[in-house]
Every structure is written in C-alpha cells, then in structure tokens.
C-alpha positions as a Markdown table, in Angstrom:
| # | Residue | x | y | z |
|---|---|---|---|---|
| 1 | Unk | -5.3 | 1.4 | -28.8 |
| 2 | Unk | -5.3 | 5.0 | -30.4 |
| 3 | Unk | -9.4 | 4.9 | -29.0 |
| 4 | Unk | -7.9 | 4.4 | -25.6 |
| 5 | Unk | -5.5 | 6.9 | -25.9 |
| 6 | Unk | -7.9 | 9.7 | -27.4 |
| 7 | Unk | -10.4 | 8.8 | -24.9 |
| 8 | Unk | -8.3 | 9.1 | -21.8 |
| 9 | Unk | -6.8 | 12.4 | -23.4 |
| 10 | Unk | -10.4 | 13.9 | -23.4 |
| 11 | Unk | -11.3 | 12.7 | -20.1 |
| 12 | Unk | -7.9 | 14.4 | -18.6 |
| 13 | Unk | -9.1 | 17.5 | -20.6 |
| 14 | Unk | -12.4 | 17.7 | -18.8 |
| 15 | Unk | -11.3 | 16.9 | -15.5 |
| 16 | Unk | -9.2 | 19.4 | -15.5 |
| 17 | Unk | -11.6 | 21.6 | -16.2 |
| 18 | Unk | -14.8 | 20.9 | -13.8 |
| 19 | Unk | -15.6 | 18.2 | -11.4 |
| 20 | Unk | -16.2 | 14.5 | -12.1 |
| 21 | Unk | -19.8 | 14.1 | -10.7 |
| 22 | Unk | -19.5 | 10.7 | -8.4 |
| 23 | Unk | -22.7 | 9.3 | -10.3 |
| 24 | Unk | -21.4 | 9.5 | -13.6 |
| 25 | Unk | -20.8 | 6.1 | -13.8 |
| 26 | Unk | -17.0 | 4.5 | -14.6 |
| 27 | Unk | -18.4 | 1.5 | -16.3 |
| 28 | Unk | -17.9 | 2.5 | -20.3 |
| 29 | Unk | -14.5 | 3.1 | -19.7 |
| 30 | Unk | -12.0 | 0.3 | -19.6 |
| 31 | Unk | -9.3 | 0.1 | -17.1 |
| 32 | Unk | -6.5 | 1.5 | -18.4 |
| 33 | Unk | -8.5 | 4.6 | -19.3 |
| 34 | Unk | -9.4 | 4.7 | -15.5 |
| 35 | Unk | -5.8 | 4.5 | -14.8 |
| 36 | Unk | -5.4 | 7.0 | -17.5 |
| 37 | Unk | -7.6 | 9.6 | -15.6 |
| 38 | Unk | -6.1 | 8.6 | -12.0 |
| 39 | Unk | -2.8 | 10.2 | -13.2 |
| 40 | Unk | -3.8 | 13.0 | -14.9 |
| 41 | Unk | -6.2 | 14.8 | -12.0 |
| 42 | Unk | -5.2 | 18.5 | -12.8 |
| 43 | Unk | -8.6 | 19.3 | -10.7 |
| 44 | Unk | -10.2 | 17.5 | -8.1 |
| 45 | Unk | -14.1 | 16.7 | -8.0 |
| 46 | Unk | -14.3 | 16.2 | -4.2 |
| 47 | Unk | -17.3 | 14.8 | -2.5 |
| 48 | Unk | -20.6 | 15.0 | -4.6 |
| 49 | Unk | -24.5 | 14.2 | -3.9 |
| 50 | Unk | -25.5 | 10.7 | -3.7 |
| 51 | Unk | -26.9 | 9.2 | -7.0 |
| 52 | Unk | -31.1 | 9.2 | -6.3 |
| 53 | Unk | -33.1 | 5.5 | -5.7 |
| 54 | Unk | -33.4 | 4.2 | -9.0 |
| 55 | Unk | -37.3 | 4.0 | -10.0 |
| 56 | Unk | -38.4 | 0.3 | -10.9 |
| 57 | Unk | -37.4 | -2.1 | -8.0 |
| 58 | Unk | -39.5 | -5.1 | -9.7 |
| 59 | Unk | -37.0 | -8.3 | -11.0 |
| 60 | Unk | -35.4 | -8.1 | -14.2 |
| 61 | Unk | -32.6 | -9.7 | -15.9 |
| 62 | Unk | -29.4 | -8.2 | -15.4 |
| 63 | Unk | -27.1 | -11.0 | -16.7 |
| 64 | Unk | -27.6 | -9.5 | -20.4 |
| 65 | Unk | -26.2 | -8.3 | -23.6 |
| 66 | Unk | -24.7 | -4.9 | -21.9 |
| 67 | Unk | -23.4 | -6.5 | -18.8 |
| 68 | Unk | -21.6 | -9.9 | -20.6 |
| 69 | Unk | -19.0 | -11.8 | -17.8 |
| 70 | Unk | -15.8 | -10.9 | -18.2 |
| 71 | Unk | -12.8 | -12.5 | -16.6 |
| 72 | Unk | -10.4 | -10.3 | -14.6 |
| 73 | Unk | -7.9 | -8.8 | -16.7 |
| 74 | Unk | -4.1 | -8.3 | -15.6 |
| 75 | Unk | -4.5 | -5.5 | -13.2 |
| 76 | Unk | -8.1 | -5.6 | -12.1 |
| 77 | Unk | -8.7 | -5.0 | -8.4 |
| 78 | Unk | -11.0 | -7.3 | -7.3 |
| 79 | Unk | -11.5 | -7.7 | -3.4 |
| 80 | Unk | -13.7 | -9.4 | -0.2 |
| 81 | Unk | -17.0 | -8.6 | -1.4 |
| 82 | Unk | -18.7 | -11.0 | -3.7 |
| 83 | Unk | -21.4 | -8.9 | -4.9 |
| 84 | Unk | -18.6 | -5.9 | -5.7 |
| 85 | Unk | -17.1 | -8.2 | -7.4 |
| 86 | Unk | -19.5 | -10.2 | -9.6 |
| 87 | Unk | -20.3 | -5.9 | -10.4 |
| 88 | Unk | -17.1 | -5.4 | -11.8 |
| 89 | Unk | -17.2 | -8.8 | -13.7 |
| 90 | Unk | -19.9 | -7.7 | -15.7 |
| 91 | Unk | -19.5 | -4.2 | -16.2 |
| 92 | Unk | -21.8 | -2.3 | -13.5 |
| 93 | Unk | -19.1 | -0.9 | -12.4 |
| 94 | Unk | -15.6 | -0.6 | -14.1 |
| 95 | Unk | -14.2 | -3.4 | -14.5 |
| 96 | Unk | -10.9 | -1.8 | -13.2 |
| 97 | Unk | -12.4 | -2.1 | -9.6 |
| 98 | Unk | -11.6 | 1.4 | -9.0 |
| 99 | Unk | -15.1 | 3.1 | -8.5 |
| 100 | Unk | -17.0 | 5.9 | -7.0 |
| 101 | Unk | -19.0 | 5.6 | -4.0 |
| 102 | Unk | -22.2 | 6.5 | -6.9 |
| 103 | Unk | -21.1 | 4.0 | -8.9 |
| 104 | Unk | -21.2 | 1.6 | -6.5 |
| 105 | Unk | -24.9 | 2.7 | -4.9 |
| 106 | Unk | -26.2 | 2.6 | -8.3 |
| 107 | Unk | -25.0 | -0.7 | -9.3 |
| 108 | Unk | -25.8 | -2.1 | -6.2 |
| 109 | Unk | -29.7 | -1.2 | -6.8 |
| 110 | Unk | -29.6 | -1.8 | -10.5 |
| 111 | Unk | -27.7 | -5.1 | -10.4 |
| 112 | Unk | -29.3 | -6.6 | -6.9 |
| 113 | Unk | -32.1 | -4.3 | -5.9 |
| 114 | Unk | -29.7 | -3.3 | -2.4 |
| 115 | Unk | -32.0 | -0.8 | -1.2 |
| 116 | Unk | -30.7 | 2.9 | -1.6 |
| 117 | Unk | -30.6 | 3.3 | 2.4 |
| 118 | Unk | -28.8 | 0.1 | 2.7 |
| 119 | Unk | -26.7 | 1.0 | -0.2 |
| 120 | Unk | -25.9 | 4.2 | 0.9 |
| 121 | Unk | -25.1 | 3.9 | 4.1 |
| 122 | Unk | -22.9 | 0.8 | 3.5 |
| 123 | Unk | -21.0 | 2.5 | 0.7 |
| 124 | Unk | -20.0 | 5.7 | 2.3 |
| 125 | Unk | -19.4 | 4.0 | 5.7 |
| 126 | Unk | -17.0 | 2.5 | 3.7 |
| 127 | Unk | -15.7 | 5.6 | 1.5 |
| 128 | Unk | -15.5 | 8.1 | 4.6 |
| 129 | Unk | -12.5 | 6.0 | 6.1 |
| 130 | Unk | -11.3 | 3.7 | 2.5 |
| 131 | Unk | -11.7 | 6.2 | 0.2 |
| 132 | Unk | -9.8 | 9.6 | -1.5 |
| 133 | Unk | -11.8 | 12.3 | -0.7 |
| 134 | Unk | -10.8 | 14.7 | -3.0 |
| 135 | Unk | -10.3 | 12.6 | -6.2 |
| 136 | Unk | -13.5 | 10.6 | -5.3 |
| 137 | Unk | -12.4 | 7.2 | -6.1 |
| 138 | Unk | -11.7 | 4.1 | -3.9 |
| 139 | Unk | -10.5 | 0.4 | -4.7 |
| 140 | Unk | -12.8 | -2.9 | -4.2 |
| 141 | Unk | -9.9 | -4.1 | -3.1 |
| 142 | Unk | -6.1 | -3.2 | -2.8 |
| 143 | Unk | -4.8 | 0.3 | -1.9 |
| 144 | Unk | -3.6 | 1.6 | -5.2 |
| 145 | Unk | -2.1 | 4.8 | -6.8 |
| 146 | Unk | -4.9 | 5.0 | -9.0 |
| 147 | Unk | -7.3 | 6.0 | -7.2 |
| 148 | Unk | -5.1 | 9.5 | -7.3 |
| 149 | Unk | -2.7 | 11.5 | -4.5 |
| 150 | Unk | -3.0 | 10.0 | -0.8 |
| 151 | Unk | -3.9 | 12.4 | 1.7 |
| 152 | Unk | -0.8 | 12.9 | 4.4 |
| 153 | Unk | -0.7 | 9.9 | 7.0 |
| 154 | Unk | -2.4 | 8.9 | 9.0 |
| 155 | Unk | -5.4 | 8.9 | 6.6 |
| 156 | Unk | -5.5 | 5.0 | 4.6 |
| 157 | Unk | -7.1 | 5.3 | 1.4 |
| 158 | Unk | -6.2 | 1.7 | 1.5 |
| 159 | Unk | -9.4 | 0.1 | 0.1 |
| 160 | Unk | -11.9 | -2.6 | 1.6 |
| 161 | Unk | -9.0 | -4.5 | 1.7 |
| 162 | Unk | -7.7 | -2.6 | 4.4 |
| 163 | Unk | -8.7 | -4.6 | 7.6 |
| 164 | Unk | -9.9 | -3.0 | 10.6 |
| 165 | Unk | -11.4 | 0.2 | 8.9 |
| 166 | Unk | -14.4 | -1.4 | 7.3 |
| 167 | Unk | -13.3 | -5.2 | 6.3 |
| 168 | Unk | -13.8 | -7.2 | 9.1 |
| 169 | Unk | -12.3 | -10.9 | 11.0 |
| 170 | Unk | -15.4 | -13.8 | 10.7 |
| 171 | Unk | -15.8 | -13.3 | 7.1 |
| 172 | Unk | -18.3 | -15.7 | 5.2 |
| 173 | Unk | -15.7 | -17.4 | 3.0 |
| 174 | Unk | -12.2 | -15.3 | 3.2 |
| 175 | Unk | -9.8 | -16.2 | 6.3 |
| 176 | Unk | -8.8 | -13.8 | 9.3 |
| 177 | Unk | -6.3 | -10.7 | 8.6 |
| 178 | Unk | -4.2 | -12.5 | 11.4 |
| 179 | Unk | -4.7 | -16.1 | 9.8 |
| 180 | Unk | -4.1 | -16.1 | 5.6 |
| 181 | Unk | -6.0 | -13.7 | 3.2 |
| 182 | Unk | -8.8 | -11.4 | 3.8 |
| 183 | Unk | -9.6 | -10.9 | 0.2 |
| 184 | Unk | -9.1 | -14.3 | -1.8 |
| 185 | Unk | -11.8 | -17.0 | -1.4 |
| 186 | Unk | -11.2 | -20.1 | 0.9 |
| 187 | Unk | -12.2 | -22.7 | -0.8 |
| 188 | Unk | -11.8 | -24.7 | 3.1 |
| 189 | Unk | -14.5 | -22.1 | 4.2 |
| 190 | Unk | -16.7 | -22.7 | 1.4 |
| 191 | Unk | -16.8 | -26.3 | 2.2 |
| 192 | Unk | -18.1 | -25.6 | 5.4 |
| 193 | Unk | -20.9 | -23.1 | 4.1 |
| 194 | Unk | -21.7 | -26.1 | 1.9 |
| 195 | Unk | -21.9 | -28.9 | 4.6 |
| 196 | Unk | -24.0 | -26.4 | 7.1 |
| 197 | Unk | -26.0 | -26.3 | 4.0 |
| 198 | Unk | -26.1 | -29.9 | 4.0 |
| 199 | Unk | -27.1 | -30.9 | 7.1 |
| 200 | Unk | -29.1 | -28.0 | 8.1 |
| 201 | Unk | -30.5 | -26.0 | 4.9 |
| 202 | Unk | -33.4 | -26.9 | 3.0 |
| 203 | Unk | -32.9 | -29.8 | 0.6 |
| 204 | Unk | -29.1 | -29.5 | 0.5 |
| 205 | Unk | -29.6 | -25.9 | -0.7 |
| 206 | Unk | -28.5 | -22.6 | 1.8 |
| 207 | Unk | -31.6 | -21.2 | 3.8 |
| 208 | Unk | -31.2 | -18.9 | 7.2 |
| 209 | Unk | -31.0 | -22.0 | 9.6 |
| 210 | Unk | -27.8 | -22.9 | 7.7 |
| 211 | Unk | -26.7 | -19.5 | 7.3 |
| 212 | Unk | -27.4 | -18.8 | 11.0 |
| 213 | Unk | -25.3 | -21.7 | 11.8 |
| 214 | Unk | -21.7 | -21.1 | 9.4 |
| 215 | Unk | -22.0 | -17.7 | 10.8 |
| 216 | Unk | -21.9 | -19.3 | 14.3 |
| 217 | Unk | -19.2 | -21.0 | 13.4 |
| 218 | Unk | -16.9 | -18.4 | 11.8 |
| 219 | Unk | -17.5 | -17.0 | 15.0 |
| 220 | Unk | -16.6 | -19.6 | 17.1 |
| 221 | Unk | -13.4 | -20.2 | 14.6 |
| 222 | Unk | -12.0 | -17.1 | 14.8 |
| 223 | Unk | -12.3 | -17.0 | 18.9 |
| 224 | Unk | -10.5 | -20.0 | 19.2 |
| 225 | Unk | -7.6 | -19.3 | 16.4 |
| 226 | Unk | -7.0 | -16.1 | 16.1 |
| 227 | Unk | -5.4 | -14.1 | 19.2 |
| 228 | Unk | -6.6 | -10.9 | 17.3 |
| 229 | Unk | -9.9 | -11.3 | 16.4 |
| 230 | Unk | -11.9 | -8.4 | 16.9 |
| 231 | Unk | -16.3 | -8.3 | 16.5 |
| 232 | Unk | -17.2 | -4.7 | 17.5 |
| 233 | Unk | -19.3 | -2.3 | 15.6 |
| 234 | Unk | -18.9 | -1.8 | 12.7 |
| 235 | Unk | -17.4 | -5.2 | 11.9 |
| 236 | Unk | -20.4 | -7.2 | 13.9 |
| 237 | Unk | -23.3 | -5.5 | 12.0 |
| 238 | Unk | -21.5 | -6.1 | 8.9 |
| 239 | Unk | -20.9 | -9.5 | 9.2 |
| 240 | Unk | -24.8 | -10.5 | 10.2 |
| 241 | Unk | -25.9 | -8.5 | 7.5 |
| 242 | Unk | -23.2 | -10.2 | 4.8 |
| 243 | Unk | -24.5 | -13.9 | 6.0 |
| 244 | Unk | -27.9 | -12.6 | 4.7 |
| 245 | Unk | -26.8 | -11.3 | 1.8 |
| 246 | Unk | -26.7 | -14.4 | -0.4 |
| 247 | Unk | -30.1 | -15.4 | 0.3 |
| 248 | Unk | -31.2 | -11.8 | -0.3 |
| 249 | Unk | -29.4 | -10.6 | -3.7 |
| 250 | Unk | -27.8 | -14.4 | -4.7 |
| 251 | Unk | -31.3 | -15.9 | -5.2 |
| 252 | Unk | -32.9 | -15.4 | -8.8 |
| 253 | Unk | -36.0 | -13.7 | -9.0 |
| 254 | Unk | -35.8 | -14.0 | -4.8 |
| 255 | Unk | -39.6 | -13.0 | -3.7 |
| 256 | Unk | -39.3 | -10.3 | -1.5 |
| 257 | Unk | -40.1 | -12.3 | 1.5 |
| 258 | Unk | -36.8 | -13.3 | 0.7 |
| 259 | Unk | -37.9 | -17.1 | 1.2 |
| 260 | Unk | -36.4 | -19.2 | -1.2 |
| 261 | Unk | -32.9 | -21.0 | -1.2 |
| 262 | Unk | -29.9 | -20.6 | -2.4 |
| 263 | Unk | -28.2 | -23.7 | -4.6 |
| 264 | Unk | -24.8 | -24.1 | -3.5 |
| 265 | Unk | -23.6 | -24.2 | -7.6 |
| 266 | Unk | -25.3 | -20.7 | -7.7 |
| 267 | Unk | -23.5 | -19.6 | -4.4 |
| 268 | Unk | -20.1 | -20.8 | -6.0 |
| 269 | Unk | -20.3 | -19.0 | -9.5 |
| 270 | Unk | -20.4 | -15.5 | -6.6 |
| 271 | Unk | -18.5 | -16.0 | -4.4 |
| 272 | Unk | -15.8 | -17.8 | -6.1 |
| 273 | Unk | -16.1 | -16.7 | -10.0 |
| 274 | Unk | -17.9 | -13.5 | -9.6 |
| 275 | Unk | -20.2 | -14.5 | -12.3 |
| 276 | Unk | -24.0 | -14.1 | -12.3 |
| 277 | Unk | -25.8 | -17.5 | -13.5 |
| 278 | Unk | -26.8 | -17.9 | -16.7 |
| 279 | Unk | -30.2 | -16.2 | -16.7 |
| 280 | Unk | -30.0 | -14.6 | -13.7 |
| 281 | Unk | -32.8 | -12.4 | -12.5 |
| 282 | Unk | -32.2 | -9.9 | -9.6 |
| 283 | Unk | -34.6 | -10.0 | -6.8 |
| 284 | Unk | -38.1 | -8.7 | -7.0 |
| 285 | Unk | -38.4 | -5.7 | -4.3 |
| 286 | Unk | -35.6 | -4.2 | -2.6 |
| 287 | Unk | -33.8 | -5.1 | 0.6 |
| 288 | Unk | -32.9 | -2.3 | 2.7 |
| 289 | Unk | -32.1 | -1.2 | 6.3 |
| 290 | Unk | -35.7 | -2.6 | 7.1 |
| 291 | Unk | -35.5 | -5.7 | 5.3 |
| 292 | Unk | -31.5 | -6.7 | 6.5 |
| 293 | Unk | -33.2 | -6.1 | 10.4 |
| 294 | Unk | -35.6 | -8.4 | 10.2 |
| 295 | Unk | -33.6 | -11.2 | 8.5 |
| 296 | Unk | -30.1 | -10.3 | 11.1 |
| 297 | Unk | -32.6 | -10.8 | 14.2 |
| 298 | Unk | -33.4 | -14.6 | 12.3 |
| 299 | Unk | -29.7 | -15.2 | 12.1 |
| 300 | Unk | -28.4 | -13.7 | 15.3 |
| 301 | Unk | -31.0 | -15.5 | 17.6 |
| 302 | Unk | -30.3 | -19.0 | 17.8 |
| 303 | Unk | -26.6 | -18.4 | 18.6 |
| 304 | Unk | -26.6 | -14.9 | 20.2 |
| 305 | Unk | -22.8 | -13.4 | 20.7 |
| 306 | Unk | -22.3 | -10.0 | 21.7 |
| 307 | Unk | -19.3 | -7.8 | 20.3 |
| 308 | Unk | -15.8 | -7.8 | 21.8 |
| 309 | Unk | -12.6 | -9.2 | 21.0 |
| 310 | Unk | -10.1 | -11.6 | 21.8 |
| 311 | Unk | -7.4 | -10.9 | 24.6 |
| 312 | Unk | -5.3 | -14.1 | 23.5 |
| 313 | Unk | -6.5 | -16.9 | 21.5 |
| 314 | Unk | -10.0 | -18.8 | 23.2 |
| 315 | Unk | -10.4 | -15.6 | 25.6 |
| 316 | Unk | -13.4 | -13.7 | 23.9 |
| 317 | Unk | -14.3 | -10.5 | 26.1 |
| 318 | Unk | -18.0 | -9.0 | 25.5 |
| 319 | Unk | -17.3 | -4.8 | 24.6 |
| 320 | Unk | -20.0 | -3.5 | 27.4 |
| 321 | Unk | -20.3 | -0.1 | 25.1 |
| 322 | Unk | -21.0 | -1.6 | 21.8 |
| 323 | Unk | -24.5 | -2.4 | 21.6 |
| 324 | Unk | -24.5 | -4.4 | 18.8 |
| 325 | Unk | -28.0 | -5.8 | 17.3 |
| 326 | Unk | -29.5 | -4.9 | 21.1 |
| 327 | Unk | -29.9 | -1.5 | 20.9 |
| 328 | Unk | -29.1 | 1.0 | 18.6 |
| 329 | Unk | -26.1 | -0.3 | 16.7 |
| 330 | Unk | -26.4 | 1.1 | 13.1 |
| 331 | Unk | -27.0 | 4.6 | 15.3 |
| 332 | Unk | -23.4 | 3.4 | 16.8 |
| 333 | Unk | -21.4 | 2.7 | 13.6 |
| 334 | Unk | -22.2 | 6.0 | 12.3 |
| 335 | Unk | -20.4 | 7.6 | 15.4 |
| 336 | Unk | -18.0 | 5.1 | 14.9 |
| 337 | Unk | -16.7 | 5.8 | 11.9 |
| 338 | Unk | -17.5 | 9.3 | 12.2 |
| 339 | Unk | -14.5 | 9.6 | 14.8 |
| 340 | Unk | -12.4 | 7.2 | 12.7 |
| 341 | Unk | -12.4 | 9.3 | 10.2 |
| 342 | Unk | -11.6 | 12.6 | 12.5 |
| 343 | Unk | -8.5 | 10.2 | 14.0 |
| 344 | Unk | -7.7 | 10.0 | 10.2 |
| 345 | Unk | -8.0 | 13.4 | 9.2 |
| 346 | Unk | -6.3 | 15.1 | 11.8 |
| 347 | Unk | -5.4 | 18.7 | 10.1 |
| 348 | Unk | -7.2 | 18.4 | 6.6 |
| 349 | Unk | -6.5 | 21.6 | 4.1 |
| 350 | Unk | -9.8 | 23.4 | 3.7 |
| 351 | Unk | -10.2 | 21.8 | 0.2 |
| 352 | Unk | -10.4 | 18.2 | 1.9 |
| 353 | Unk | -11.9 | 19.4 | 5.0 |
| 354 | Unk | -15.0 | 20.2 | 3.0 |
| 355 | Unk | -15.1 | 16.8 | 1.3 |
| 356 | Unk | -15.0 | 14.8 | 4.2 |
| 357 | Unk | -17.6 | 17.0 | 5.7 |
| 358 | Unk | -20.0 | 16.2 | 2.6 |
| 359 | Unk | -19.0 | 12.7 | 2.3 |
| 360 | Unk | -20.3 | 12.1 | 6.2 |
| 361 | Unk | -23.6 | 13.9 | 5.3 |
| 362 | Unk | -24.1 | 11.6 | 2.9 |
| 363 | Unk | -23.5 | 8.8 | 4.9 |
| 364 | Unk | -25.6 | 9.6 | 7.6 |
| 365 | Unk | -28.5 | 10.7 | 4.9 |
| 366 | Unk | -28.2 | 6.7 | 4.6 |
| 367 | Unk | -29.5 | 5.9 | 8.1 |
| 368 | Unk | -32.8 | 7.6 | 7.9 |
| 369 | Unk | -33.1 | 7.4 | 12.1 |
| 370 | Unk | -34.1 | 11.0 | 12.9 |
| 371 | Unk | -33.2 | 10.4 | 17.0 |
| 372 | Unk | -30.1 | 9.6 | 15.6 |
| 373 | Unk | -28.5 | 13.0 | 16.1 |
| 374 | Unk | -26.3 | 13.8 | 13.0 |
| 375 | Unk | -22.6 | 15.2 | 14.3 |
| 376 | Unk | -20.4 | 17.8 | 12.1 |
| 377 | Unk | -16.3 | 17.4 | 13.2 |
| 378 | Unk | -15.9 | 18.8 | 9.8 |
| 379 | Unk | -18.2 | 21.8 | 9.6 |
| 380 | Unk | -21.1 | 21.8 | 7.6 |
C-alpha cells in the first residue's frame, strides 16, 4: 500500500514537471497508480512521436515469466477487442486498460508481431476521435474520468467502446450497439464461429473459408435485425480485417504465410478469457497493411457486400462514395476520421489544437501511400 502511494506521489511530481512521453510504457504500474496519475495531471504531455518498429519480428514466447495472466481486477477496463484485451491480461499494457496510443503500438508488435504500419495506423485512427489529446491516454473500453479532463462537447473521449467513432455493428463475437452489448462476448455468436468452423474450416479447426463465411453471416445478421446497422468506412475495413486477425496473431508460432488453423479451445481462451495458451508463441514475421490486404481480398471475395447501411430493418442500401476494399479505402478512412475529428474539435484552445494536429500526422505516417495526399485542418 505505502509502495503505491509513494509511487503515484513521484509520478504526480514528474508529470507535473515535463511531459509523459506516449511510449513510456504504463505496464509496471498497477491500476490504481494509473488512476493515481489521471487525477493529479498538473501538466499535460500532449501528442508525442510514435514508438519506432521494434527490431526482431521472428516468433518468440510471450506467454512468460514477465507477462503471467492475470484476471481482471475490480475496476479494470476491458473492452471489444480481444487482442487489447488478452494485452492487458498479461501486463503488455496496464492492466488498468487505460493506455497510450505507444503503449498500445508497442505491445501490439511485441506481443503479436501487428506490423508497426498496421499498428499505427489502427491505433491512432482510433486515438484521434477515442482518445484525450492533451493528457495522452484513452480506455480499451469504457469512457472514464481517468483518462484525465474531457475536452468541451462535442469531442467523446469515450473509448472503443464508444460505437460509431471507431467500434463498429457486425462484430466477430460482441452483438450490435442497437441489439445487446458491444463490448461483452456473445457466447450465441461464438457458437456460430464454432459451427462455421465445423462445417466449413479445416478439420473442425477455423481457417479463411470459415472465417469468410461467420463474417458473411454477421453481415447478413445485422441487415436483417438491426434497423441501424451501419457498414461504411471505417467500420467495413475494420471488420474484414478483425475476421483475419485470429488466424493472423491467435495462431502459435503462425508461419508467415499465415496458413495454419486456429483450434476453437485456443480461439476461446482470446476472445472469451483474454488469456494466451499455455506456451504460446507469437507469430513468426509480421502482418501489416500488406499482409491484412491480401488475406481481406480471401475473405471478402466469396461473399462480396459493399458498404452502406440499413434504412429499416432488411433494407440494406450500398453507400455509392465509400469505396470500400474496391478502390482506395484505407486512403478513405484516413479522410474519414480526419473530418470526424474536425466535427469533434470544433474551436480547440491552441494547446489542444496542436495535439490533435500531431496526433493526425502520426496517423497518417501509418498509411505509408504517398498518392494519398496528407490534409492539415489543424495546422502543422
């Protein structure tokens, strides 16, 4: 208890006097000195460079002696993403589940070897709409207070729980906003990831046809129950790329052809428990921006739905401007929440103004598409 205290009392004490570097990782703290440091921001860091690649990309074990699985404690924010999750769980990022957006990149390449462009561009396409820009922080899950001060409305800082920002209708194995819980795990939904692994996976085990097909049928789920389901950029990239993500990063020692199968056991102890397996290397070569196309094309193609949204339930209308895995949609999501976050930000002081302006340059230094021209509503 007195460790707690005195640590949180130093961490105040620095904070207030220089900034928190977004990299320096959260995980050796334990919640309630995150919480600690939430309340007591005297000074705020702001936006801050994004944490480099990290160097060997080969598999190694990362269920080990410095990352043991913990349960949630009372308090822990834990929310839709698996993988964030299972992060938290074992310490490669706090535990709390209140992070920054370099925490998160770097534990997302040491833990899974998530490619940094992948990483990065998923993190702060997140952050720039999620996230506190001037205290640096954002939730894995619910809004809280701890990730410091809310910016004046209509900014969010609600975390990925927050649907419609980032989080998305069609997930893998939480319901529709409109239909139960976007954040708790469906055990209904996993049933039917199991039995599409069943009848159409490899050996009982998930594989892409099987994966290709519960994503079908998310899709087709949500257009016949929910009268508000929307699947427009950024939502429709997210969730092709999140039905590959299993096979990619839930696979021990995956090859990086990314060609073996997942058991469903294994899938269950993620997406469920947020445990790693026993033993459980991470893949062997990185998946990035490169890597997710290739495998989205396999998933998308033998059921092939363009973005839109429902106008009443079982009336799906195709978006005509959101070009979706056809032409340049990752290009699109970038603009996308680029004016989100402008619509959120509408008269920013020039502390936060700056922030946000850094915090979209590093999201766009995720995309790595040079005709992709970068845009500056903040200044530069």
């Amino acid at each position: 208890m007195f460790s707690s205290l005195l640590a949180a009392s130093l961490l105040s004490v620095v904070l207030s006097a220089s900034a928190f570097p977004e990299y320096r990782s959260l995980a050796g703290l334990s919640a309630a000195e995150v919480r600690a440091v939430a309340r007591t921001f005297q000074a705020t860091p702001g936006a801050q460079p994004v944490p480099p690649p990290i160097n060997d990309t080969s598999s190694k074990l990362v269920f080990d002696d410095a990352h043991p699985f913990q349960p949630d404690a009372p308090g822990d924010i834990r929310g839709p993403c698996p993988g964030l999750n299972t992060l938290a769980s074992h310490g490669y990022i706090n535990r709390s589940g209140v992070v920054t957006p370099g925490e998160i990149i770097t534990a997302v390449q040491e833990g899974f070897n998530m490619g940094w462009d992948l990483a990065t561009f998923v993190t702060y396409g997140a952050f720039v709409v999620d996230g506190n820009h001037l205290t640096n922080l954002m939730s894995i899950g619910q809004k809280t207070t701890e990730t410091g001060p809310d910016a004046p409305a209509p900014a969010i800082i609600g975390g990925l729980n927050t649907h419609g920002a980032f989080e998305g209708d069609a997930s893998t194995t939480r319901d529709d906003f409109a239909l139960g819980s976007n954040f708790l795990f469906n055990e209904t939904l996993f049933d039917q990831l199991s039995q599409a692994a069943i009848d159409f996976g490899s050996n009982g085990t998930l594989d892409i046809p099987s994966a290709a097909v519960h994503r079908h049928n998310r899709i087709l789920d949500s257009i016949a129950r929910n009268p508000n389901f929307t699947f427009v950029t950024p939502r429709y990239l997210t969730a092709y790329a999140e039905t590959t993500f299993p096979l990619a990063f839930f696979v021990t020692n995956q090859t990086s052809d990314t060609s073996l199968t997942l058991g469903l056991d294994v899938a269950r102890s993620f997406f469920q428990t947020h445990k790693f397996p026993d033993n459980f290397y991470r893949r062997n070569g990185s998946y990035g921006l490169a890597e997710v196309g290739d495998l989205v094309v396999e998933v998308f193609e033998p059921f092939p739905v363009l973005p839109g949204n429902n106008e009443g339930v079982g009336n799906y209308v195709v978006d005509p401007e959101d070009p979706g895995l056809v032409g340049d949609g990752t290009c699109y999501a970038y603009y996308r929440q680029s004016n989100l976050t402008v619509a959120l930000y509408p008269d920013p002081t020039d502390e936060l103004r700056a922030a946000i302006a850094q915090n979209l340059a590093n999201f766009y230094s995720g995309l790595g598409d040079p005709t992709c021209e970068q845009v500056f509503p903040f200044g530069q």
